[in-house]
VEXDREN-2710 file (C-alpha; in Angstrom, 1 decimal):
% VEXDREN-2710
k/r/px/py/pz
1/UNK/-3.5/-42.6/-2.0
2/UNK/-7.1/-40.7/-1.6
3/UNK/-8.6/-40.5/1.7
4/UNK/-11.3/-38.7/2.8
5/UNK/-10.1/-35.6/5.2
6/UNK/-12.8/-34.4/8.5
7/UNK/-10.9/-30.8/9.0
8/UNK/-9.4/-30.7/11.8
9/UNK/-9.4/-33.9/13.3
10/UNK/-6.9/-35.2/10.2
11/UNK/-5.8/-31.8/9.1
12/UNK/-3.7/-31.5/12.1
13/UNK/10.6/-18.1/-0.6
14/UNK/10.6/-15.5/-2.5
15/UNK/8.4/-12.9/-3.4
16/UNK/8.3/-12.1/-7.0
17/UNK/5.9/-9.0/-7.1
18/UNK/7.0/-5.6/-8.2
19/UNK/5.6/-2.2/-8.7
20/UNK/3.4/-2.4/-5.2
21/UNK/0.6/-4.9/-6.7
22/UNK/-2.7/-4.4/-5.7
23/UNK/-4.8/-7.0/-3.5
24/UNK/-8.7/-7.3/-3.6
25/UNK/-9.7/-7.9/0.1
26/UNK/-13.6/-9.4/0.5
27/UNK/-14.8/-9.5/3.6
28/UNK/-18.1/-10.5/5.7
29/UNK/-20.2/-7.1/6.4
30/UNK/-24.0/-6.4/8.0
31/UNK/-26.8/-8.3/5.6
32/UNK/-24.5/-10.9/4.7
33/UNK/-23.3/-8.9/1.6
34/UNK/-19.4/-9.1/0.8
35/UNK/-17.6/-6.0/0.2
36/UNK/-14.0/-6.0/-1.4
37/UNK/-11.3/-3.3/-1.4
38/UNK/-8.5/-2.9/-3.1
39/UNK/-5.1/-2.3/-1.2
40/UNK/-1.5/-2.0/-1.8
41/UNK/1.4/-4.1/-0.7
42/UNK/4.0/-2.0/1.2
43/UNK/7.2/-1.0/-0.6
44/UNK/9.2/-1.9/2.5
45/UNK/7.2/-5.6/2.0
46/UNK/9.3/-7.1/-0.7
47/UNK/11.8/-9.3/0.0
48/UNK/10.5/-10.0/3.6
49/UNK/8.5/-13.1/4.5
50/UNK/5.2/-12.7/4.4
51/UNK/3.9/-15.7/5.5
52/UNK/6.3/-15.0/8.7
53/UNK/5.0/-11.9/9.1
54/UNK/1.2/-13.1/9.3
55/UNK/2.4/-15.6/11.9
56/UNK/3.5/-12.6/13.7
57/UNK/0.6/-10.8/13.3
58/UNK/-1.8/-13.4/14.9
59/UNK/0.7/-14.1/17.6
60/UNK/-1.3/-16.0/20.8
61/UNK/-4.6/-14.6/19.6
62/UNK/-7.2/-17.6/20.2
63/UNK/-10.2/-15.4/19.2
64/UNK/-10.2/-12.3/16.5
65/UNK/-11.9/-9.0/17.5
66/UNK/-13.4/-7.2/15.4
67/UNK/-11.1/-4.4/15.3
68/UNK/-8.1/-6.8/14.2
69/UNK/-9.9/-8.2/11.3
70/UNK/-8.5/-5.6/9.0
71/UNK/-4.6/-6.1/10.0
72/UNK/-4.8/-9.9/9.3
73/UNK/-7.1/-9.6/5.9
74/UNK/-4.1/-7.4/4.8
75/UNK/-1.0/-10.0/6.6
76/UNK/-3.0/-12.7/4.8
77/UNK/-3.3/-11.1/0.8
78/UNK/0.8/-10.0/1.2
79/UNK/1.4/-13.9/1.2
80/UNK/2.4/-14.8/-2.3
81/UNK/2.1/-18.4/-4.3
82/UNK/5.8/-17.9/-4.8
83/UNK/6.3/-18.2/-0.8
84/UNK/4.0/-20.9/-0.7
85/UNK/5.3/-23.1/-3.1
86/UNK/2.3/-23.8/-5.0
87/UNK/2.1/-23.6/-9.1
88/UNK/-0.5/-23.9/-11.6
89/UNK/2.3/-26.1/-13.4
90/UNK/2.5/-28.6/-11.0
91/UNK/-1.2/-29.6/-11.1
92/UNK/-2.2/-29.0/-14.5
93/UNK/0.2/-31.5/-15.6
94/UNK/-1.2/-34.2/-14.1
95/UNK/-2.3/-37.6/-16.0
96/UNK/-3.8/-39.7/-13.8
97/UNK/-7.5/-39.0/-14.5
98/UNK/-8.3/-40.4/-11.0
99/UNK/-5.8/-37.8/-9.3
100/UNK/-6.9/-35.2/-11.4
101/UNK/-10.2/-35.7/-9.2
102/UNK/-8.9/-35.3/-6.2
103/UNK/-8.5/-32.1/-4.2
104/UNK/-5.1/-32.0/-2.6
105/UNK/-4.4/-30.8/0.9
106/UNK/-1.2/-28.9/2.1
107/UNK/-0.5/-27.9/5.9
108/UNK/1.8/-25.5/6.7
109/UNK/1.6/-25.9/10.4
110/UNK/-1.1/-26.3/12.9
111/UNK/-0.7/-24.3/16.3
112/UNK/-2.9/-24.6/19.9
113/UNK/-4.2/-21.5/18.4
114/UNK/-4.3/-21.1/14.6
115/UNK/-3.8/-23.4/11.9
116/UNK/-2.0/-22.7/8.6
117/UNK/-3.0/-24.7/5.0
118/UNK/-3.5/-24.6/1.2
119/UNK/-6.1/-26.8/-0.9
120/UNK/-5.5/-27.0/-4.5
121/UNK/-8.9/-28.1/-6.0
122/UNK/-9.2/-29.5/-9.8
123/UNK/-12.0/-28.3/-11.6
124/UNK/-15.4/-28.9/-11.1
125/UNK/-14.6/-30.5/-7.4
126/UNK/-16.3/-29.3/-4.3
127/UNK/-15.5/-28.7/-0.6
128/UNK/-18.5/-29.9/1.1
129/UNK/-21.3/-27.3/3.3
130/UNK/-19.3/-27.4/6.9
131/UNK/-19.2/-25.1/9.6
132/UNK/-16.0/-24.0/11.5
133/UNK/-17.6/-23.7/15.5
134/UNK/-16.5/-20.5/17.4
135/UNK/-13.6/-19.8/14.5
136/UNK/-12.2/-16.9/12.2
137/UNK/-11.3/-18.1/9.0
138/UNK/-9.5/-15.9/6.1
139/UNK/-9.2/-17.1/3.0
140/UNK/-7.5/-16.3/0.1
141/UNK/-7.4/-17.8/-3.8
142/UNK/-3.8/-17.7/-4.7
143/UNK/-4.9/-18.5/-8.5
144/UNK/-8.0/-20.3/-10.1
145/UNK/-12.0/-19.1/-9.5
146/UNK/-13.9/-20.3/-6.4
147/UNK/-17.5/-20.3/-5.8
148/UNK/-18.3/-19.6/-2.4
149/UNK/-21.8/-20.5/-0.9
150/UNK/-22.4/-19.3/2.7
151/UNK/-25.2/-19.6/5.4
152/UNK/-25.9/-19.1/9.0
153/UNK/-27.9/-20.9/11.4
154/UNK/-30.8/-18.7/12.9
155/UNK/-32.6/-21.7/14.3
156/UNK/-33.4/-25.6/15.0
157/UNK/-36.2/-27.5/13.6
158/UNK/-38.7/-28.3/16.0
159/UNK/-38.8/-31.9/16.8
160/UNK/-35.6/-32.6/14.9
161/UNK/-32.0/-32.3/16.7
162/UNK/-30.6/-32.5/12.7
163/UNK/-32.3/-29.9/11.1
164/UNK/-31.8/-26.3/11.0
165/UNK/-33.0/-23.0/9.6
166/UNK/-30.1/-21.4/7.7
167/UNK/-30.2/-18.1/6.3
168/UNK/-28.6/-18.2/3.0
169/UNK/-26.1/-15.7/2.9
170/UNK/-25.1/-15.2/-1.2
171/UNK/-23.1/-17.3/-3.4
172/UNK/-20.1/-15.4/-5.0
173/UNK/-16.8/-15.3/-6.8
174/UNK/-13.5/-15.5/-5.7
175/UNK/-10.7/-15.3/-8.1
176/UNK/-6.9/-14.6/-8.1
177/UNK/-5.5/-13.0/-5.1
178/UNK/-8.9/-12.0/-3.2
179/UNK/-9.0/-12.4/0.1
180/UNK/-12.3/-13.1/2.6
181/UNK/-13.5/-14.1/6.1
182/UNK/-15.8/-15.9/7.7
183/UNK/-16.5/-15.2/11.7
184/UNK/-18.8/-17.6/14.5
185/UNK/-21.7/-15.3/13.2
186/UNK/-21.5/-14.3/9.5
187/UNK/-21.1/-16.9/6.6
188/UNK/-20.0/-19.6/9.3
189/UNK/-21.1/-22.2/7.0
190/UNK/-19.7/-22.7/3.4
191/UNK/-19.0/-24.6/0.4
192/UNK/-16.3/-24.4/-2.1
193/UNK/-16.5/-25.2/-5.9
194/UNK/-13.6/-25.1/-8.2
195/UNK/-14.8/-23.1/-11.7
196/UNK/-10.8/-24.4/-12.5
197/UNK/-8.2/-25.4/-11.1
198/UNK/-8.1/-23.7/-8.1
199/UNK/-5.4/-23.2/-4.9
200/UNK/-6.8/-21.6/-2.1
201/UNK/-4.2/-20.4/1.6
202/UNK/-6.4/-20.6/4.6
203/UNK/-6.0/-18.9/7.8
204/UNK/-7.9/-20.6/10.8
205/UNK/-7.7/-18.9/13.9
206/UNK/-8.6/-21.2/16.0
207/UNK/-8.3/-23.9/14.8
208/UNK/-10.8/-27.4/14.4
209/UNK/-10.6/-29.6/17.7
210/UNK/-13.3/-32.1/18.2
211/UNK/-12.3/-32.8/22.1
212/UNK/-12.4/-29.0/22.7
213/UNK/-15.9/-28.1/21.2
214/UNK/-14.7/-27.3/17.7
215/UNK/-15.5/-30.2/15.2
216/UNK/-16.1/-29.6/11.7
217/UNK/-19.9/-30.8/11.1
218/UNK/-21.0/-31.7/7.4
219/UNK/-24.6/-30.0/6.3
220/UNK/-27.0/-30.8/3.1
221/UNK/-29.4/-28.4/2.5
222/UNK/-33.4/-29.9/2.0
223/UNK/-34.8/-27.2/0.6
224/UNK/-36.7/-23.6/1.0
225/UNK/-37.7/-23.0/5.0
226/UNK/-41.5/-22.5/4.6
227/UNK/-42.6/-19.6/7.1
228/UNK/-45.4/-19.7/9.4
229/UNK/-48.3/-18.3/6.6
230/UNK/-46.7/-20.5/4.8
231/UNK/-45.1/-19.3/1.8
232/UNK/-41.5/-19.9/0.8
233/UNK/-38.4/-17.4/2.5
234/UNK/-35.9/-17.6/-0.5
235/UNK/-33.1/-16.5/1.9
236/UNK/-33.6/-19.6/4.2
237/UNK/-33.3/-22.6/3.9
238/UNK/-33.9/-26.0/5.8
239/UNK/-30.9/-28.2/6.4
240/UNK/-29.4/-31.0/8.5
241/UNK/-26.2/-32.3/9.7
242/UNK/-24.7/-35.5/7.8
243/UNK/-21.5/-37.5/7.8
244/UNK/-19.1/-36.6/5.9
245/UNK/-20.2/-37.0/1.8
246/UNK/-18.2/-39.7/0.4
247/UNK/-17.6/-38.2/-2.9
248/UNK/-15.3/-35.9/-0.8
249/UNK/-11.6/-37.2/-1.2
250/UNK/-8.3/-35.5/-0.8
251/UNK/-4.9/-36.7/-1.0
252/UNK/-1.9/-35.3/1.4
253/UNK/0.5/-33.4/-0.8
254/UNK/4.0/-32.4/0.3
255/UNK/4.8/-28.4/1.3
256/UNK/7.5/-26.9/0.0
257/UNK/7.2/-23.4/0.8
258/UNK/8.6/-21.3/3.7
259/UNK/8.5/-23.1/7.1
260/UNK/7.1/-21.1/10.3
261/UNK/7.8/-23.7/13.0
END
């Protein structure tokens, strides 16, 4: 049955690789650029739980410093499809044209201090502008291509507790097995579009929680911010707070890859 998911408020194996394969990590640097790097799983790595081992790795950690980011981008692109549970098979396959428009939500736990899920989006479907308040968020595409467009806040509207000025931040590509992050001050805001069919891991650390000052708040973006001579900034934008969008919906799916509780 399709529902329409706020995060966090509703959100509450094997490995198969060999010959060391190679991970492209993306992550949020000065100017809002991305930069990606390419790393190497750890002999010693294979047959050991990954996903485990990235619980392990963020332990009791509430808030990420700066100088962690690196050891969690890296826990985060060891954790394989295979661990997870999650084929390309299983989706494609589908022949319900309704369900085949519906992006399909997987949680692997959810902690006081980190939460652990997977979307698999169909093509052409969308993950709505949101923020994530005060959070860290890694992210990596386990297969399919995502387009990521990310902003920041740098100011409120005069006159208007719903409108912001957002400095745009980039739109990019993510495909198979790249990993990025978002932090409280770089890229905080995003949307997701599925090029194809898509299945994306996300790391939340912490996690949403509406009573404790983290809800997930929906923005559209109005247009160009106009600066005070006038002309257009193409980096920034105007754009408000809104419920929701009701072309949003997501169905619960089942996880059947490794447990961490």
């Amino acid at each position: 049955m399709a529902s329409r998911i706020a995060f966090g408020i509703n959100h509450s194996g094997r490995l198969t690789w060999a010959d060391r394969p190679r991970q492209r990590v993306c992550g949020s640097i000065g100017g809002g650029r991305l930069k990606c790097v390419t790393g190497e799983v750890s002999a010693g790595s294979v047959g050991a739980s990954m996903l485990k081992r990235l619980v392990e790795v963020v332990g009791s950690k509430s808030r990420i410093a700066t100088n962690e980011v690196s050891q969690i981008l890296t826990a985060v692109g060891e954790v394989t499809r295979e661990e997870l549970g999650v084929q390309e098979s299983q989706y494609h396959g589908r022949l319900d044209l309704e369900m085949r428009k519906l992006i399909t939500f997987l949680n692997i736990t959810e902690q006081a201090n980190y939460s652990l899920g997977i979307f698999v989006m169909p093509p052409n479907t969308t993950i709505p502008l949101h923020d994530h308040p005060g959070m860290t968020v890694f992210t990596k595409v386990l297969w399919g291509e995502l387009e990521v467009e990310a902003y920041d806040i740098v100011a409120k509207c005069q006159g208007d507790n719903n409108e912001y000025v957002a400095l745009k931040r980039g739109t990019s590509l993510t495909r198979d097995n790249e990993v990025r992050y978002l932090t409280k001050d770089n890229g905080n805001i995003h949307q997701f579009h599925a090029k194809k069919w898509t299945a994306v891991f996300d790391l939340a650390v912490p996690p949403y929680d509406p009573w404790n000052g983290r809800p997930c708040n929906y923005f559209r973006v109005l247009g160009d911010a106009t600066s005070e001579n006038g002309t257009g900034e193409t980096d920034s934008v105007v754009m408000e707070t809104r419920d929701c969008p009701y072309e949003y919906r997501t169905t619960r799916g089942i996880y059947t890859g490794t447990t961490v509780d």
